[in-house]
C-alpha positions, -999 to +999 in steps of 0.1 A: +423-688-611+432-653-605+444-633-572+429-602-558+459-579-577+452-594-612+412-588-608+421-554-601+444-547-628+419-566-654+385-554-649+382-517-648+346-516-625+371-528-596+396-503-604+373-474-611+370-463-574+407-451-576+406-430-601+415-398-589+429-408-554+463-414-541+473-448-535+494-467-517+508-503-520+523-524-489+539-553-510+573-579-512+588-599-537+561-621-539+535-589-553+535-602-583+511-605-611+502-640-629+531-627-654+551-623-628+550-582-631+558-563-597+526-551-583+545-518-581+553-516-613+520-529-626+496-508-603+522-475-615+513-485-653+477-486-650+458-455-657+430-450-636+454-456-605+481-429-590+506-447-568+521-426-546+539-445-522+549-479-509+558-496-477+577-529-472+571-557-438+597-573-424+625-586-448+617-553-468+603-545-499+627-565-513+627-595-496+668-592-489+674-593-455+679-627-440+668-629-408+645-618-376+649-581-363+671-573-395+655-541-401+651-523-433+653-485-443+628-463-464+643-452-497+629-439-525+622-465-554+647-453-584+621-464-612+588-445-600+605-419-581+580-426-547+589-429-513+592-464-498+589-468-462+597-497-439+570-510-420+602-533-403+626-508-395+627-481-365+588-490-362+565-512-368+535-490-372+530-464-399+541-431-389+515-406-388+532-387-415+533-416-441+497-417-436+493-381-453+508-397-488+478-416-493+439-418-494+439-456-500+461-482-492+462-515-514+479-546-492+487-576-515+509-597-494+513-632-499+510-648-463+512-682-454+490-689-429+502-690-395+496-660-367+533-659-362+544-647-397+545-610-391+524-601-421+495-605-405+504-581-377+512-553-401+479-556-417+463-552-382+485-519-377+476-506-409+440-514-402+445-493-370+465-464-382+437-459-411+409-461-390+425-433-367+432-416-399+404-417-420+421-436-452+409-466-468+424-503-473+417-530-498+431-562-495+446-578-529+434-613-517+457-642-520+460-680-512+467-694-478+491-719-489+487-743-462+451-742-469+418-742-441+431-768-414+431-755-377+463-759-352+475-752-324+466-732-287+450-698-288+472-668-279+466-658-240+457-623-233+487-605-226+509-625-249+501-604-277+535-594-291+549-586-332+541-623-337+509-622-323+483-601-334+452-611-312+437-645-302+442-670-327+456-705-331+490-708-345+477-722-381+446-698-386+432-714-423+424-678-435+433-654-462+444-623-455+416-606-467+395-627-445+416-617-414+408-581-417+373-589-418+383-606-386+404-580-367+380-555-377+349-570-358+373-582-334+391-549-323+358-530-331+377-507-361+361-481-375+377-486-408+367-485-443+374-516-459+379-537-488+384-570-503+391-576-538+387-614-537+400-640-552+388-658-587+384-695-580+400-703-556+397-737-541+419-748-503+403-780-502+415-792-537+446-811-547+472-816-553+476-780-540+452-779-506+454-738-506+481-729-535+475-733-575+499-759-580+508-754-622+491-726-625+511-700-604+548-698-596+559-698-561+579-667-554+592-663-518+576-639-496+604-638-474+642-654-479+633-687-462+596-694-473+613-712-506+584-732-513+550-748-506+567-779-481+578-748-460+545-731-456+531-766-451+552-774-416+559-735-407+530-735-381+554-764-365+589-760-375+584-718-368+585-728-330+624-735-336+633-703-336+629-701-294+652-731-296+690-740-297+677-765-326+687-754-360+655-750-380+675-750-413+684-718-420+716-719-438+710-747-460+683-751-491+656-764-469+649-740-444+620-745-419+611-783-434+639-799-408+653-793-377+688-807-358+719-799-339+755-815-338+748-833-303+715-854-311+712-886-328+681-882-350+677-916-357+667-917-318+642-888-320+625-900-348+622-938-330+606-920-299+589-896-317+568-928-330+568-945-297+555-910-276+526-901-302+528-920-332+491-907-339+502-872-346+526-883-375+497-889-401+502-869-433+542-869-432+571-888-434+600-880-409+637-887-424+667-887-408+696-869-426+727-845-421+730-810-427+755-780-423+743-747-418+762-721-439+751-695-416+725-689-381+725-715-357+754-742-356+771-727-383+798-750-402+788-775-377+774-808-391+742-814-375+721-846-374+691-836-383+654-845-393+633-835-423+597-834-422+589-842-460+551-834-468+545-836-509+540-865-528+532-897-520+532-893-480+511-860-479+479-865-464+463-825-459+436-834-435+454-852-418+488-836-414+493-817-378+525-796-382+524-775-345+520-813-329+548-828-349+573-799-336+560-802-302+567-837-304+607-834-318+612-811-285+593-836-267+612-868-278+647-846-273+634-839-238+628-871-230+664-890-244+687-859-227+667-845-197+692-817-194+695-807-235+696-767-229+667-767-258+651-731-253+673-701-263+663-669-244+669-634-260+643-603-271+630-621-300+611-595-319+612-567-296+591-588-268+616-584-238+617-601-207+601-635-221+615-663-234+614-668-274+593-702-276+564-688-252+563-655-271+560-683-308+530-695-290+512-668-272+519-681-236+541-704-215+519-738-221+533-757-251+571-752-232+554-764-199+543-792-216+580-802-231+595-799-198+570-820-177+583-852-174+542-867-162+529-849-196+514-872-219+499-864-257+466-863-241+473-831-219+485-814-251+455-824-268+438-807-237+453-775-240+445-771-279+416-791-292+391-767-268+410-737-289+406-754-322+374-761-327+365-728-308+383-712-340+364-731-360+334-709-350+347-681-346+365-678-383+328-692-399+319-655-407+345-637-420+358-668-446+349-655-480+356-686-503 
């Protein structure tokens, strides 16, 4: 198959349109070609395209900087000689000025599928700042690696924060590409507008269910994305990060486990089964021991639980990452009542609100935890109205 970047570097009736413009790239490590050729440095070697300038998310260009509100500078890249600018460092949102080195913007951003991974926000802000600026972005389309599947509560009007765009469920099932169609008819921007799309791609196939297993390396688009398992469980095991509960960071397995020195995970996982063993489908929950090298619980050794979803156990359809987290907090809850679980700081810029209710766009999956009376069924509540509304809504704007 091909991505969006390699169709434009290989047939020139894509590329044609750029001759003679200036052009922009927002990119990361993973903006690579199928030869594994920066998208920088293959876009500044082409001839019909003039690339004069770049701009990095969070983590930066180049995918360095470890953690949440880490923020990166511009610079200028020492190869090309263009300026770089950081969409992730005193603001979020192009400045006005960067928007005068270009007349069209080329985003080729591998995501992985979940509203709170910030990528998707700074495709909205570049949609906006064009539209009020008259420049024009194309999408480079890539995979969703974790693949069509719905889950998880819609964000609540008001909640809209850095980690969440607009109202959408926490695993979305859309490209990038497809999510600007989304934002624009959503927002109503008057934007001009592109998707180079993707060359056969296929979500619902195995063994890969959304990435090209064999056929393209995994490259991470930030530090702790280090592999297909991770963007499998993110839209669950992301929902750590608002908890004391180390979600891996640290050791080789970041955002596939989650633990902490003073639970017994053998426990969780036993009530975990008993609570809502019908949420566990698709995965296979194994209790082991970690110590982080860094972040949360540092040098402490933690008893811990990995969520392992490849081969044999992995069951696409079926696995429910958001309800497995919620489930680990749940079980926790219920075995130590008092377990100070939610950590409360500005977590990306959103102040005055705790982390875990910014994650998910409102206050209902915490509520939930902390109710002793809740039962699966009252989660269910909450988010299977909001899934399958997704389901419609999405049905226009999917392109494959």
């Amino acid at each position: 198959m091909k991505f969006g970047l390699d169709r434009l570097l290989s047939d020139p009736a894509l590329s044609a349109p750029l001759k003679g413009r200036r052009v922009a790239l927002v990119a990361h490590p993973a903006s690579t070609t199928q030869d594994l050729t920066h998208a920088v440095d293959a876009l500044a070697a082409h001839p019909d395209i003039t690339l004069s300038a770049a701009f990095g998310p969070q983590h930066g260009m180049k995918g360095d900087l470890q953690d949440n509100m880490m923020e990166s500078p511009d610079y200028t890249d020492p190869v090309h000689g263009i300026p770089v600018f950081s969409l992730y460092g005193e603001v979020r949102r192009p400045r006005g000025q960067w928007m005068n080195t270009f007349d069209v913007v080329l985003i080729d951003l591998q995501d992985v599928g979940c509203r709170i991974y910030t990528f998707v926000t700074t495709l909205l802000y570049m949609l906006e700042a064009a539209g009020e600026h008259g420049k024009e972005v194309w999408v480079l389309d890539r995979p969703n690696p974790a693949g069509r599947p719905i889950e998880g509560t819609t964000l609540v009007p008001g909640w809209e924060s850095f980690v969440g765009a607009g109202p959408m469920p926490m695993r979305h099932g859309m490209t990038l590409g497809e999510m600007g169609l989304w934002f624009i008819d959503h927002f109503k921007l008057d934007v001009a507008y592109r998707v180079i799309e993707m060359e056969g791609w296929k979500p619902e196939a195995g063994p890969g269910y959304g990435w090209p297993l064999s056929e393209r390396s995994w490259i991470n688009p930030s530090p702790n994305a280090p592999n297909v398992s991770m963007t499998r469980a993110y839209a669950g095991t992301v929902m750590l990060e608002g908890a004391t509960l180390s979600e891996g960071r640290g050791t080789t397995r970041p955002l596939e486990l989650f633990g902490a020195p003073d639970i017994d995970a053998r426990a969780v996982i036993a009530e975990m089964k008993a609570f809502a063993p019908q949420w566990l489908k698709g995965c296979v929950l194994r209790d082991m021991w970690f110590e982080p090298t860094f972040h949360k619980h540092v040098g402490k050794l933690c008893s811990g639980v990995q969520i392992h979803v490849d081969d044999p156990a992995y069951d696409h359809e079926a696995f429910q990452p958001w309800r497995v987290q919620a489930l680990g907090f749940k079980a926790i809850r219920r075995l130590y009542p008092d377990y100070d679980l939610w950590r409360d700081f500005p977590y990306e810029y959103a102040f005055g609100k705790l982390p875990i209710d910014v994650i998910n766009g409102g206050p209902g999956l915490r509520e939930w935890v902390d109710n002793p009376a809740s039962t699966p069924d009252d989660l269910d509540a909450l988010a299977k109205p909001d899934e399958r509304a997704w389901l419609e809504t999405r049905k226009p704007f999917l392109l494959y």
